[in-house]
N, C-alpha and C positions, 0 to 999 in steps of 0.2 A: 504494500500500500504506500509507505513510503515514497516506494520508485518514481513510483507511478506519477507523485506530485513535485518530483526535481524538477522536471522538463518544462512546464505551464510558468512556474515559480523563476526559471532562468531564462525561458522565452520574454515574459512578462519584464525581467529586472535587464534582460539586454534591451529592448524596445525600448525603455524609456531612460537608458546609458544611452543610446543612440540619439532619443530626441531630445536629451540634454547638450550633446554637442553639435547636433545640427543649430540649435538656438545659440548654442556660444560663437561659432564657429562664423553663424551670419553677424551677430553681431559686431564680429573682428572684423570681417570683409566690410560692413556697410561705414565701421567707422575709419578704416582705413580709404574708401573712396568718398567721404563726405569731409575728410580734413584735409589741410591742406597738405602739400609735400607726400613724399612716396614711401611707405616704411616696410611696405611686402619684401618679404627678401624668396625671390622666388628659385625654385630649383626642381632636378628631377634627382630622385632618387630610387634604388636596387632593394627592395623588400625581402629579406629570407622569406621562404614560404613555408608554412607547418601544413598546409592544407594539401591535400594530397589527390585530389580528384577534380575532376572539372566541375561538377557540382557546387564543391567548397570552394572552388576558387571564383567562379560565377559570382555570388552569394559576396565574397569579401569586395571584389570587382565593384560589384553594385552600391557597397554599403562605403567605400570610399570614395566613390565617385555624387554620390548624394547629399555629401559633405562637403561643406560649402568652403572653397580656397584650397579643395584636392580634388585629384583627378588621373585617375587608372590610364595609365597611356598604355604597355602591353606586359606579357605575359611573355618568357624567356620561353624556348622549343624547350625545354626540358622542363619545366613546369616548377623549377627553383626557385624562381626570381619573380616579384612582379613591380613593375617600374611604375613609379605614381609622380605626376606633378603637383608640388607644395608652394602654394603662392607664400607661404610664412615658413619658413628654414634656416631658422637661426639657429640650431643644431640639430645635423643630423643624426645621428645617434638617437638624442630623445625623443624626434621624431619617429625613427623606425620604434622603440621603444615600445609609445603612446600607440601607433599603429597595431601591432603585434597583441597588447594588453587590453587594449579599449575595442577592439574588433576582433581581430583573428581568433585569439584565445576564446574569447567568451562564444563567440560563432562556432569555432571545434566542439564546447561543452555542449554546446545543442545537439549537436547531430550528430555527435556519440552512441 
């Protein structure tokens, strides 16, 4: 019975991890193009990938590119890498980081 109520409980608490940083996320982009001067520091970057099927990688694709100041550019032929453009990249590291923790993980926990 337990089980049963993981999946509802982590679907529910990833949807609104998600619709917390879509809200944040616009309002970094709106306030960056309504003030003056330019502070994006923009860049592409190489994402390890834990996700291991085209499913999961879909799915992560999707939920980075929904995200407002990133953007999924492609996916390596070996399904290692997936390269995202970040309009805000002041380090990448904790970038990849935030990515991997705030998406990928929690998305693997689902479809487990």
């Amino acid at each position: 019975m337990k089980a049963i109520l993981i999946k509802p409980i982590l679907i529910v608490k990833f949807i609104l991890l998600f619709l917390m940083e879509i809200l944040v996320a616009n309002f970094r982009v709106a306030h960056d193009v309504i003030t003056p001067g330019y502070s994006a520091k923009p860049g592409v970057i190489a994402i390890p990938l834990d996700c291991k099927n085209n499913f999961e990688i879909t799915l992560l694709v999707i939920i980075i590119s929904l995200t407002p100041g990133t953007l999924a550019l492609d996916v390596s032929s070996e399904k290692k890498k997936l390269y995202i453009h970040a309009m805000f990249m002041e380090n990448k590291n904790k970038l990849i980081h935030e990515i991997k923790n705030t998406f990928e993980k929690p998305l693997l926990e689902i479809l487990a």
